[in-house]
C-alpha positions in Angstrom: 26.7 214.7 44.3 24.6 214.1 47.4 24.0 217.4 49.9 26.3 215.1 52.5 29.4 215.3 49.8 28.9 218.7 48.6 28.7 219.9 52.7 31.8 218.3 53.0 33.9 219.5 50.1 32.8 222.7 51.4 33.4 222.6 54.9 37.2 221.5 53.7 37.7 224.8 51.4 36.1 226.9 54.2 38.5 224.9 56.8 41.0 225.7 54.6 40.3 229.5 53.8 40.0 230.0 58.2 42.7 227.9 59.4 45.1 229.4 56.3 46.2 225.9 55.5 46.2 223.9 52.5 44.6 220.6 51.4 46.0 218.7 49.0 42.9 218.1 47.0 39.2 217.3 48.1 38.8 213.5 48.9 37.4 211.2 45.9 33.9 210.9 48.5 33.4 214.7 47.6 35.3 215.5 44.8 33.1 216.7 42.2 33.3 215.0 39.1 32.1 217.2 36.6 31.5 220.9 36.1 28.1 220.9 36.9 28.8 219.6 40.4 31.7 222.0 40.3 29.7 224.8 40.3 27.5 223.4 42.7 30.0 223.3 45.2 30.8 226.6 44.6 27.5 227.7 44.8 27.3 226.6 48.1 30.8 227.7 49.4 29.6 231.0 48.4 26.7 231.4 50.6 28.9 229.6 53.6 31.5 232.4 53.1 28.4 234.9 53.4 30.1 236.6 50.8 29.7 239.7 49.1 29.9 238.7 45.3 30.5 241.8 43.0 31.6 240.1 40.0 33.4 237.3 38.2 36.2 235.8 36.4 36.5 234.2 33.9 39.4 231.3 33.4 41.0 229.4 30.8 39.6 232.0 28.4 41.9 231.1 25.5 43.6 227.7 23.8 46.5 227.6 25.1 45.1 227.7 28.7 42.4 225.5 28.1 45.3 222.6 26.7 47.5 223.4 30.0 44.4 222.5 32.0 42.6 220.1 29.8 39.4 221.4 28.9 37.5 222.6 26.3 35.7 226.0 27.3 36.5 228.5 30.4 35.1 228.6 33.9 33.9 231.1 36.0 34.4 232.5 39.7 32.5 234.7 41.8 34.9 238.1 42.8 34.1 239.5 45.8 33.9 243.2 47.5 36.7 242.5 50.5 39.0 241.6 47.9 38.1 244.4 45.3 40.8 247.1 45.3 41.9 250.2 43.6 45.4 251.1 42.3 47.6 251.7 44.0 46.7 248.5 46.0 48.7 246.7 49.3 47.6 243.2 49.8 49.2 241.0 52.6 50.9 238.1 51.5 50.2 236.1 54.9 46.5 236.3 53.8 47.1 234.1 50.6 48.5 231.0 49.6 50.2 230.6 46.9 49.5 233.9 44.5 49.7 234.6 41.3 49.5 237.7 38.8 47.3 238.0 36.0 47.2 241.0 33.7 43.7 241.5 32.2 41.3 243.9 31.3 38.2 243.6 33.4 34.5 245.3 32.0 31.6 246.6 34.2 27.8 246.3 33.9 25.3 248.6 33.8 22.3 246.4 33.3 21.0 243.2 34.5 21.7 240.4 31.9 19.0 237.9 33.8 18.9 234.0 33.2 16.9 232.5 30.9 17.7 234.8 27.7 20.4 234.1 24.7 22.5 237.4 24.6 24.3 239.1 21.8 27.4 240.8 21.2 25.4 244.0 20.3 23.2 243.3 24.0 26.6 242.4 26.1 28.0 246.3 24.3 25.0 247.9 25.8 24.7 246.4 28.8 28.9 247.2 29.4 29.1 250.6 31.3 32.9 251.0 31.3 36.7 249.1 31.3 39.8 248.7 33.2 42.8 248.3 33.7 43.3 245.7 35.9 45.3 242.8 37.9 43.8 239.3 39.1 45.3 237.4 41.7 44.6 234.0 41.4 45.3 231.6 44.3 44.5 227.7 45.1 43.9 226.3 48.5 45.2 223.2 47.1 48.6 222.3 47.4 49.1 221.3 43.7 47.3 224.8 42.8 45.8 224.7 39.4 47.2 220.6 38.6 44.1 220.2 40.9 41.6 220.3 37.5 38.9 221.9 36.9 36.3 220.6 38.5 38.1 220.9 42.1 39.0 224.9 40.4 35.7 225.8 40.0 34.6 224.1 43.3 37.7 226.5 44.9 35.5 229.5 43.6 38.0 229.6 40.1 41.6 230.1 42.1 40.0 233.5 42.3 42.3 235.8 45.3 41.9 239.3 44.9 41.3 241.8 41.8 42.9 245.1 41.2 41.4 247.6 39.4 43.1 250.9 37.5 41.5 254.0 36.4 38.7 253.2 34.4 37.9 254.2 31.2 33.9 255.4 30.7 33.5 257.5 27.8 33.8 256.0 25.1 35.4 252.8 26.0 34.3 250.9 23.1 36.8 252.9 20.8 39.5 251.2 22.7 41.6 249.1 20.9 41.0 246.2 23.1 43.2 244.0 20.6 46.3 245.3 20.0 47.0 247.2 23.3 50.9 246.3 24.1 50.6 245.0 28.2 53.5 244.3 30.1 54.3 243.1 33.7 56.7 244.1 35.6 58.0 243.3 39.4 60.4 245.8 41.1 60.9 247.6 38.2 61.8 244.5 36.3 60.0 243.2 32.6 58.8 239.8 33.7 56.3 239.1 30.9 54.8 241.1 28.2 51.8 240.1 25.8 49.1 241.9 24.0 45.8 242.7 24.8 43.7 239.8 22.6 45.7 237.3 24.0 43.3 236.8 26.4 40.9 235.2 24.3 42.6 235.2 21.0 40.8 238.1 20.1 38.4 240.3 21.6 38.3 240.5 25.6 34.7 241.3 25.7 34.4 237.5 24.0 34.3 236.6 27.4 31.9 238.8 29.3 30.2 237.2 25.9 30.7 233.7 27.1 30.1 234.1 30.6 26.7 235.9 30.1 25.5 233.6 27.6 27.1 230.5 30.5 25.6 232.3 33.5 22.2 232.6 32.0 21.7 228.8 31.4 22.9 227.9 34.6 20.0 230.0 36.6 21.5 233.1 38.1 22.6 235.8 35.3 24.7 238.5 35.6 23.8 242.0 37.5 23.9 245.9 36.7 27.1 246.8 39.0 28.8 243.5 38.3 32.8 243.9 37.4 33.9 240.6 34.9 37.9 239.9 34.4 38.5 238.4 31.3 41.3 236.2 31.7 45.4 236.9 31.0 47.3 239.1 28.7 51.1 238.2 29.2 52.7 234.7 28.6 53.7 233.9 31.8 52.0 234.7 35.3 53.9 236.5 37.8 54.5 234.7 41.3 55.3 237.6 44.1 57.4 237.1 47.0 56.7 239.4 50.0 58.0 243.0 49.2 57.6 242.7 45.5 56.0 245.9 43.9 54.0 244.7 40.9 53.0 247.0 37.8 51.0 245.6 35.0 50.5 248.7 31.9 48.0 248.2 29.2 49.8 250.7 26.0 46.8 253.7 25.8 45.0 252.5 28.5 46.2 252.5 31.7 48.3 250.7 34.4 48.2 249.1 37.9 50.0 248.8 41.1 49.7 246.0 44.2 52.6 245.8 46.6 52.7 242.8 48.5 53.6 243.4 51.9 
């Protein structure tokens, strides 16, 4: 893409983000094309939202989710400090679009992972300082949300809206049986989807902190002591609050969450 098109894509999801209005996707001039200009784009929208980046997600982090959206591996978004909470959280539905519930379980750092290096399973375990518990909103400032594809998600900083964390689990966390913990999600006190921990990546959740180091180093920027990663959904079906709803997402033996939408 040339600097003119990716300026433009960005000033649109920017636009978008300030005005609180919705495109409908970015024009074919500036539409990226392929991941790598994704990511590009994102790049870039990142630094014009003078963001504070404290993490990532990571998407489409299993099969199934990778056939609804037509690709072949996941993609990553930056998560960001304003829209880091703690349970029990209150985010206000006017300042989102069209959100949706994730349950997931989400690792910290405690070690740089630079660029440039191939990393293990045993080097991701040691670099991991601790787990949660935790909720991602996801949310698309396009108007036909994730249909979009994925290079116009990624370019959207990975539907990415706001991530809530429970109490996390430091010592010890490894012994946690991150595959066969029971989640469920409920809204006002009702079971709207249930799943189990390793459907997130149909196994291991720490596959993807796996993934997105090993992705994140070739691309030039690494990952950071500090940094929290989400590792994509637990249940079977999102939930999709309407203002008022209470949300509670429970991971079985290790904890649960709370987000109200007001």
């Amino acid at each position: 893409m040339e600097n003119s098109a990716i300026g433009a894509a960005v000033k649109l999801l920017v636009d978008a983000r300030s005005n609180h209005e919705r495109i409908e996707m970015l024009p074919s001039e500036c539409r990226p094309d392929s991941i790598e200009e994704a990511y590009v784009v994102q790049d870039r929208l990142i630094d014009r939202l003078a963001a504070s980046v404290n993490g990532w997600k990571v998407g489409a982090s299993n099969a199934k989710a990778q056939q609804n959206l037509q690709t072949s591996e996941p993609f990553a978004g930056r998560m960001l400090k304003e829209t880091t909470q703690e349970s029990p959280a209150t985010l206000a539905k006017g300042s989102l679009f069209a959100p949706g519930v994730e349950v997931e379980l989400a690792f910290q750092l405690s070690k740089d992972l630079p660029a440039g290096d191939s990393y293990s399973r045993e080097q991701i375990i040691d670099a991991v300082d601790r787990l949660y518990p935790a909720v991602e909103v996801v949310d698309s400032r396009y108007t036909s949300g994730l249909k979009a594809g994925i290079p116009q998600i990624i370019a959207d900083n990975g539907a990415h809206g706001a991530l809530i964390l429970g109490p996390a689990v430091v010592d010890d966390w490894e012994s946690v049986d991150r595959l066969n913990s029971a989640v469920t999600l409920e809204v006002n006190g009702k079971n709207l989807s249930s799943g189990v921990s390793s459907n997130a990546t149909g196994g291991d959740p720490l596959d993807s902190v796996i993934w997105l180091a090993n992705d994140r180093a070739k691309r030039g920027n690494g990952l950071k002591a500090g940094d929290l990663i989400s590792t994509g959904s637990c249940c079977a079906e999102l939930g999709w609050p309407k203002s008022g709803d209470q949300v509670r997402a429970e991971f079985s033996g290790i904890g649960s969450v709370e987000v109200q939408f007001s």
